[in-house]
C-alpha positions in Angstrom: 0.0 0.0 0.0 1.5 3.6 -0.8 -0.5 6.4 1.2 -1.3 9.3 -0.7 1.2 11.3 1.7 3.7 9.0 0.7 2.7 9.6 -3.4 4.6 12.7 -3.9 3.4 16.3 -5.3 1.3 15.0 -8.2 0.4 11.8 -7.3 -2.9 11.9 -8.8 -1.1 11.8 -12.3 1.3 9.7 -11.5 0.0 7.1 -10.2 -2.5 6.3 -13.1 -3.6 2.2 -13.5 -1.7 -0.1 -15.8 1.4 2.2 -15.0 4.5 1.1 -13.6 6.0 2.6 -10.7 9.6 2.1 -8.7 8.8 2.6 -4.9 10.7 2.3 -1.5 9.8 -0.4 0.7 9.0 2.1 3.9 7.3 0.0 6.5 6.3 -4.3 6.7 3.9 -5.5 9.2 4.4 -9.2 9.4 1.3 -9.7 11.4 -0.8 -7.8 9.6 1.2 -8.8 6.0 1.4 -5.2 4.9 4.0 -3.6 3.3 4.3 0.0 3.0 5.6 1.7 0.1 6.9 5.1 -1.2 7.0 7.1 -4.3 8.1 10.0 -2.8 11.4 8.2 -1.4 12.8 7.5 -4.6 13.0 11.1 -6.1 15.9 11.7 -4.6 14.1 14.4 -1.6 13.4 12.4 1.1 16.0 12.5 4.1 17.9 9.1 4.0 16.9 6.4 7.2 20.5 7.5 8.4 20.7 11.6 8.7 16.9 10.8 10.3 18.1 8.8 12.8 21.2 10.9 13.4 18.7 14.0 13.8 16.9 12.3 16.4 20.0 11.1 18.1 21.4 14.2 18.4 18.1 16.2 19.1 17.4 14.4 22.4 21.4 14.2 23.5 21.3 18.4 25.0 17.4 20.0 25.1 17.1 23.5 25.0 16.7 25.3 27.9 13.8 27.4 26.6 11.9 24.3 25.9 9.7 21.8 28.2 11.2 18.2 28.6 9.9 15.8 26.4 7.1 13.2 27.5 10.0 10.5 27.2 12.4 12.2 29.5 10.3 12.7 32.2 9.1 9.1 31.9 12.8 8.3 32.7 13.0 10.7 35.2 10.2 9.5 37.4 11.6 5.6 36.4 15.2 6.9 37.9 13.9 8.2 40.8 12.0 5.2 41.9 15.0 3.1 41.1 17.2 5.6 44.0 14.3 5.4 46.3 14.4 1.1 46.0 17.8 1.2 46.2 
């Protein structure tokens, strides 16, 4: 399945039937036996797995003062404290 967000610009044209079409395998559900495919990540604009990954990486390794914690953090927060209080 391709999602229309995943079709690209002018995906209405593109994406005509009888056509063929090169696409990125995005996503695969085993359970559900889905496979998720892009259009869009094989022109060449989408952000590789990699420089996504090292975004995120670095995005959660020194937050901005001027910005609330993230849900995540103060998960581990709370999950740290208990963990000195057991000890």
């Amino acid at each position: 399945m391709c999602h229309i967000s995943e079709a690209g610009e002018d995906a209405a044209t593109k994406l005509e039937t009888g056509l063929e079409h090169d696409f990125k395998i995005i996503k695969i559900n085993v359970e559900e036996k889905k496979v998720g495919l892009s259009l869009r990540a094989t022109s060449g604009h989408e952000a590789s797995r990699a420089q996504v990954e090292s975004y995120k990486k670095e995005s959660h390794k020194a937050p901005s003062p001027a910005l609330p914690p993230l849900l995540g953090d103060l998960i581990n927060l709370r999950k740290s404290e208990k963990n000195e209080k057991s000890e």
